[in-house]
N, C-alpha and C positions, 0 to 999 in steps of 0.2 A: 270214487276210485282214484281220480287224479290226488287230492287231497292224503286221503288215507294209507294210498296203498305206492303209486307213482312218485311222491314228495316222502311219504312220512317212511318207509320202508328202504326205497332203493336210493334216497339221497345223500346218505353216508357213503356210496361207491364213491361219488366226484370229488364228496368230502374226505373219506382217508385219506388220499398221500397227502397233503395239509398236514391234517391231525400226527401221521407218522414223521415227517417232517420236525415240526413243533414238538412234538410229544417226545420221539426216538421212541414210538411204539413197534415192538416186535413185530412179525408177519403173524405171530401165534397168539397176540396182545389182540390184535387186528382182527384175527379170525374168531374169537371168543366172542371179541364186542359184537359182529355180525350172529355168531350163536347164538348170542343173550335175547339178540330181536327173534329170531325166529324161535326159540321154547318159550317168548310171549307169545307169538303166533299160535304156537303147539295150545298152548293155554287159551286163549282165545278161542279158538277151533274149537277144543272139547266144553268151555262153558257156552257157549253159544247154541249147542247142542242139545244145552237141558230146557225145560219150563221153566220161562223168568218172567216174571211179573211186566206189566207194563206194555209198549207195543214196540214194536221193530221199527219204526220212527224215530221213537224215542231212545233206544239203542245204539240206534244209528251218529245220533246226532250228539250224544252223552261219546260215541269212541271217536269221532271227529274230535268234541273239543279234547277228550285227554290225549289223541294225538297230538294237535297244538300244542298243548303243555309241556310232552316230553320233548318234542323242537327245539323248544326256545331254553328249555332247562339245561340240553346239552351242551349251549357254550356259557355255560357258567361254572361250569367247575372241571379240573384235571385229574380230576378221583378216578383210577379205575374202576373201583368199586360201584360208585355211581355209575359212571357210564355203562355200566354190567345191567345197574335196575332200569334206569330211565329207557336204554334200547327195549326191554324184555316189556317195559310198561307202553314202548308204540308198540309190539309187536305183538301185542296182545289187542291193540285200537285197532291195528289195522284187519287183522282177524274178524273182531266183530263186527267192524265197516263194511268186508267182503262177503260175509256168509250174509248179515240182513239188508244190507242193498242188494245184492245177488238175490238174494229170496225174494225181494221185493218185485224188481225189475223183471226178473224172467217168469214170477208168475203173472203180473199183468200182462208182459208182451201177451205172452202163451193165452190168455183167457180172450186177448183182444185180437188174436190172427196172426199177430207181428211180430213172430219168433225171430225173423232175421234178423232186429232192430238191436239183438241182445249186442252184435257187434259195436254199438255204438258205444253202449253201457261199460263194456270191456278196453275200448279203447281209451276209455280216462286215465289209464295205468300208465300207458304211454306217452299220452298227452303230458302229464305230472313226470315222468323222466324227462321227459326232452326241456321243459318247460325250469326244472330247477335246476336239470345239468349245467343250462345257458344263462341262468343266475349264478351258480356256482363256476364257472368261465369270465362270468364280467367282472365280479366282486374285484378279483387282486387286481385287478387294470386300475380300480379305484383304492388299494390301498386298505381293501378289506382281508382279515385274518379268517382263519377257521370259525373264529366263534363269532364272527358275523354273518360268515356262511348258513349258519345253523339258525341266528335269529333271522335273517332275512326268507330262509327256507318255512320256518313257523309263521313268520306273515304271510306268503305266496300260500300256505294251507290255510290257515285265516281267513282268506279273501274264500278259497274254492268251497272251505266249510260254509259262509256266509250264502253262499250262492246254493249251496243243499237244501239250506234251512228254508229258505223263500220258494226254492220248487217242489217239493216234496211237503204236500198238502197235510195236518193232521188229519187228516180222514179219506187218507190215501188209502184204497183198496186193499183189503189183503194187512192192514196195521197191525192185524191182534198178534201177539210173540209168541204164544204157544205155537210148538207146532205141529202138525196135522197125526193122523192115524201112522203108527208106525207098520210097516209092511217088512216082510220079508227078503234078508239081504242073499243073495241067491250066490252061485259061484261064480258066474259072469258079473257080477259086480264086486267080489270081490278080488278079480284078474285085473277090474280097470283101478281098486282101491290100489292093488300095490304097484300097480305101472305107474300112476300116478304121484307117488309117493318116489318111485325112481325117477321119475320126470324132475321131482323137486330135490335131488341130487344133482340131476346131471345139469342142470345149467347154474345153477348157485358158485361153486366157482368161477367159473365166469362170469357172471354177472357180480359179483362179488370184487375179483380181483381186476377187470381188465386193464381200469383205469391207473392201476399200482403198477400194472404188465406193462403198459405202454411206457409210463413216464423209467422204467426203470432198464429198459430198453434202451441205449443211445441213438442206434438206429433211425426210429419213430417216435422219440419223446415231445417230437412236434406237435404229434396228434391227440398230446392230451387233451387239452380243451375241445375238443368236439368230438372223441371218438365216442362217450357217451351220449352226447347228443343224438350223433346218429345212431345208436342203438333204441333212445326210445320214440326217435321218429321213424324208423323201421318197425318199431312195436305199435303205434298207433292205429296205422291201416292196415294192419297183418289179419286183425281179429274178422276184418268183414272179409277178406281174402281167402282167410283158411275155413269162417263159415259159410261161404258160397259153395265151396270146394267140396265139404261135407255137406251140404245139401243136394252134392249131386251124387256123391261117391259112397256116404257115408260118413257118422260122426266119427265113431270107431278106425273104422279105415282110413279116413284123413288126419285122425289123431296119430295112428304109424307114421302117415308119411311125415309128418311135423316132426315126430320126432328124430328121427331118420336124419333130416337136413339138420337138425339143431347138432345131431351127433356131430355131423361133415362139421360143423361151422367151431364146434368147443374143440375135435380133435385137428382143426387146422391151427389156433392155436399154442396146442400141445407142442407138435412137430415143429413148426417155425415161425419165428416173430418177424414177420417183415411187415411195409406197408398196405401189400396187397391181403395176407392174411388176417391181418388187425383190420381190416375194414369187411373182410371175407366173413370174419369169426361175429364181428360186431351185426351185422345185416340179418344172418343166419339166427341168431341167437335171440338178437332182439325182435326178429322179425318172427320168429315162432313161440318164445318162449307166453308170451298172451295167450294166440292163438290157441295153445296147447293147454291155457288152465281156460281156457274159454270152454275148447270141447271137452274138454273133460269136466268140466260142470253142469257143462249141456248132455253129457253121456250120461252123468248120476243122473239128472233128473228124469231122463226118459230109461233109467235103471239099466243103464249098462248092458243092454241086449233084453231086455226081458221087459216087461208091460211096463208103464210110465208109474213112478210112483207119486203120491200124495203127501207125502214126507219132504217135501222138496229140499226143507231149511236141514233134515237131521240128516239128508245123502250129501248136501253141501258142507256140513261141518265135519262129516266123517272123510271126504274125500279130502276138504282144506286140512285136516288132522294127522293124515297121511301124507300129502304134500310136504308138510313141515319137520316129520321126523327127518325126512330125504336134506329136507336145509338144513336142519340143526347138524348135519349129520357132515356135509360138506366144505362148510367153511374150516371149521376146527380142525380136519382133516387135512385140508392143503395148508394152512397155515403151519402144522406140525412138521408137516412133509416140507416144505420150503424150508422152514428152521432147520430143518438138519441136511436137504443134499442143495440150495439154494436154486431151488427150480418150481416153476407148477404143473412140470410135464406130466409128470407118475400121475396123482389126483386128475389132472385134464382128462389122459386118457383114460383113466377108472370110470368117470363123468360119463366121456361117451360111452364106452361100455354098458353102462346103464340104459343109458338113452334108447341103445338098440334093443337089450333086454323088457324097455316097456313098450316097445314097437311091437314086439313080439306077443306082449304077452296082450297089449290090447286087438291085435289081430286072433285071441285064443277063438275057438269055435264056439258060440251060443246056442242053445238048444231050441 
């Protein structure tokens, strides 16, 4: 998860204003190239989905290395066009990293007692943000450009994919790819499909742009080098935090409240860029936004209100599938909307807006 999803996905945030910099890439050049990752993601999600030969091991470890690959390919060329495939070819790695580790991990916790432990498993995502932000902060002290950022970010995945491959046994439980009986997708799971797919609207601009927000900000352009950081070290411990919460409250009902505070934290913001808000919005966002695809993975698999399904890997790739229309869908949008009134208020608060709409919609009643 650090590797694939923490490194290979979210390390373009630290690395745009760099690339925009260097490049004089548009806000809307900007917002594509993050698009392009997530309709790999899209794609990723829906092949993941079908029967593939082989086993979820071996999946697993086949989209770790073509994450590497698109890493290290990014700082060799200034093509946009490329950089359109190569994002769209992680974001399709990372996709299939999350649904067959996820598949893997939460059915053994589950079979062996130690559902809790999934926080652990979730928190790699955080780990791998905070972890490449603070590579991506040291590099220019050394005299490192953008397209060193991007190979040194492909070694740090390198190392974490290396480290998959040695613990993840081939005759790990649960290996075989097919996946299980398919069950019946009910209307309570199809309320947590689309809350979840607004989920992955409402914090993608921000998580997207902050670090563009901050440095363009005179205010706070201080806080660039770490205000990322501290997003994904508020993202690391979130996941046990908010699965404690729903274990007492409810997964459903703790998934509202997460979303709720992510609202406060993207619609702070919107309203005003000062230092208390950039570090308010960063906490908030980083600090839920795991959390949030944590329980909502953990909702598909125990079917969204309704009996546990056996399908685990095909609830995970249709919720990851709907997450991603939500991203593809957000970036392109604030970058357009910025091009033309030079702001990311409008999109922010659209963002929240959503957020609250899947609060709601995953608190709907189950029968």
């Amino acid at each position: 998860m650090a590797s694939a999803v923490g490194i290979g996905r979210f390390v373009y945030t630290p690395i745009l204003p760099h690339m925009v910099d260097a490049l004089h890439l548009t806000k809307s050049q900007a917002g594509l190239i993050a698009s392009a990752n997530f309709i790999g993601y899209l794609a990723g999600a829906l092949l993941s989905a079908i029967r593939l030969p082989g086993t979820q091991r071996g999946w697993l470890l086949a989209a770790l290395a073509a994450n590497v690959a698109c890493l290290a390919a990014m700082g060799l060329t200034t093509d946009m066009a490329v950089f359109l495939v190569l994002r769209a070819g992680a974001g399709l790695a990372s996709a299939f990293a999350l649904v067959f580790a996820s598949a893997l991990v939460l059915n053994r916790l589950a079979i062996a007692g130690h559902g809790g432990l999934s926080a652990v498993h979730f928190a790699g995502v955080g780990t791998g943000i905070a972890a490449a932000s603070a590579l991506v902060a040291w590099l220019p002290l050394h005299g490192a450009d953008w397209r060193d950022m991007w190979f040194a970010s492909a070694a740090m995945a390198l190392v974490a994919s290396l480290a998959v491959t040695i613990m993840v046994p081939a005759d790990h439980p649960g290996a075989t790819a097919p996946s299980g009986p398919k069950t019946r997708l009910s209307a309570g799971f199809w309320s947590l499909l689309v809350a979840y797919g607004l989920f992955g609207f409402g914090y993608i601009i921000t998580a997207t742009f902050i670090v563009q927000m901050v440095r363009g900000t005179k205010e706070i352009a201080g806080l660039e080098p770490y205000i990322f950081i501290l997003f994904g070290l508020s993202a690391a411990p979130s996941v046990a935090l908010w699965a404690r919460l729903g274990s007492k409250l409810g997964i459903l009902r703790t998934f509202a409240i997460a979303a709720i505070v992510e609202a406060a934290g993207v619609a702070a913001s919107a309203l005003f860029l000062s230092p208390a808000t950039v570090i308010l919005t960063s906490v908030f966002v980083g600090g839920t936004f795991m959390g949030l695809t944590a329980l909502g993975l953990i909702g598909a698999r125990e079917g969204g209100g309704d009996p546990p399904s056996s399908d685990t890997r095909g609830r995970i790739a249709l919720m990851t599938a709907s997450f991603s229309f939500g991203q593809i869908l957000g970036p392109s949008v604030a970058g357009y909307v910025y091009d033309l009134t030079g702001s990311l208020a409008v999109p922010s608060l659209a963002a929240a807006g959503a957020l609250v709409i899947a609060a709601l919609l995953s608190l709907r009643p189950r029968p």
